[in-house]
C-alpha positions in Angstrom: 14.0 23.3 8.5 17.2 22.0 7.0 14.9 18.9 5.7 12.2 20.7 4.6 14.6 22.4 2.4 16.5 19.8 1.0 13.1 18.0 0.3 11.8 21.1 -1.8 15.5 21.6 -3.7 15.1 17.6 -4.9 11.4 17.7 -5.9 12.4 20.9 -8.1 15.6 19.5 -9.2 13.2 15.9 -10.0 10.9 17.9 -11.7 13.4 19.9 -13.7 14.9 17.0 -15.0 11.8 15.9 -16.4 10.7 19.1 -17.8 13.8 18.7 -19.8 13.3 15.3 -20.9 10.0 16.5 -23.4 6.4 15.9 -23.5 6.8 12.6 -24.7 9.0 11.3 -22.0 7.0 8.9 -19.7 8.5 7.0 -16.5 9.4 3.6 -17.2 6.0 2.3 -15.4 4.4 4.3 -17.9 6.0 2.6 -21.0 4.1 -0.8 -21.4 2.6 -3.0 -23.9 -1.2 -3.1 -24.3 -1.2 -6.3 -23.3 0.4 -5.5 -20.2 -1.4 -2.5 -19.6 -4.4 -4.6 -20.2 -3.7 -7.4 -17.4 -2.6 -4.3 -15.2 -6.2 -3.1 -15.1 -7.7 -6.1 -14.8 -5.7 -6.7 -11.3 -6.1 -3.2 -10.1 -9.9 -3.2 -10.5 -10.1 -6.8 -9.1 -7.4 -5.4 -6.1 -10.2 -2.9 -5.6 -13.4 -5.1 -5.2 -11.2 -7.4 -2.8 -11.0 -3.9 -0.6 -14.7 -2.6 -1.1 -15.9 -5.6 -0.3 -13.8 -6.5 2.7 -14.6 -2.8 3.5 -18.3 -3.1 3.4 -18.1 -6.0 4.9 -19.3 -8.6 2.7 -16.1 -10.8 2.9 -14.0 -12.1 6.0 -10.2 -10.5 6.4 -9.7 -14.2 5.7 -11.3 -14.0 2.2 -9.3 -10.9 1.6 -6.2 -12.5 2.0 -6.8 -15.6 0.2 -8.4 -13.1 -2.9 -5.2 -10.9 -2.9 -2.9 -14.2 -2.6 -4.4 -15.6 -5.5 -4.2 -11.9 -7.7 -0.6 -11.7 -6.7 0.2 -15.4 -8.1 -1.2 -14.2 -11.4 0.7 -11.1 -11.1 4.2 -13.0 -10.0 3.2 -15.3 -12.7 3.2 -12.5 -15.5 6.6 -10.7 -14.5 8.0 -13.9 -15.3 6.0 -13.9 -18.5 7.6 -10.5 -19.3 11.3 -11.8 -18.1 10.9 -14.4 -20.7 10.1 -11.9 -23.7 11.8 -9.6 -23.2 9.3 -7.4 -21.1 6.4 -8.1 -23.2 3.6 -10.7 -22.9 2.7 -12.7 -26.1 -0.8 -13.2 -27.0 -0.9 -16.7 -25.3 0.5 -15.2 -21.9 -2.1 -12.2 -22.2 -4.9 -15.4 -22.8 -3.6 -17.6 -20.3 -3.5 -14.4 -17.7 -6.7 -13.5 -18.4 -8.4 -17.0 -18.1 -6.6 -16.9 -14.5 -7.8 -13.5 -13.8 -11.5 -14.6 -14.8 -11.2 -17.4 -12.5 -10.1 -15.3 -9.7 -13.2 -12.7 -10.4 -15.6 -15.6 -9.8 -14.3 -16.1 -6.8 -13.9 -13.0 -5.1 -16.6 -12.6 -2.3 -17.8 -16.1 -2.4 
């Protein structure tokens, strides 16, 4: 009971906090560059066919695996993208992510 009630005093407290903040606050996940946001989507929705797929199966947990490895080396190599500017990707990392991310969308369920 104790926990329950600590749990329910931080979740208002949290939510408080932000209430306070304004509309127009966003958590920092929230605050990226199109770009970014961009690459984001395209990895989510590829994240999502790997699972469908492997779901339905039409693709081997092995498949699975190697399709996930290969999004998160695109996604590994972006952060490190971002560390070098400063948290933004340059048109050329956006283009070189995306040529990546269109090889790894050929490849998913074959």
């Amino acid at each position: 009971m104790k926990t329950l009630i600590a749990t329910t005093v931080a979740l208002l407290f949290t939510a408080a906090s932000f209430a306070q903040q304004g509309p127009g606050h966003q958590p920092t996940h929230l605050q990226n560059h199109p770009r970014v946001n961009q690459v984001n989507r395209r990895e989510d929705n590829q994240e999502r066919r790997v699972n469908t797929e492997r779901r339905d199966g039409k693709i081997s947990g092995a498949q699975a695996r190697q399709d996930r490895r290969n999004i998160k080396t695109v996604n590994r190599e972006k952060h490190a993208m971002r560390r070098a500017d400063n948290g933004h990707l340059t048109k050329a990392d956006q283009r070189s992510l995306n040529q990546q991310l269109n090889h790894n969308s050929r490849k998913i369920g074959h």
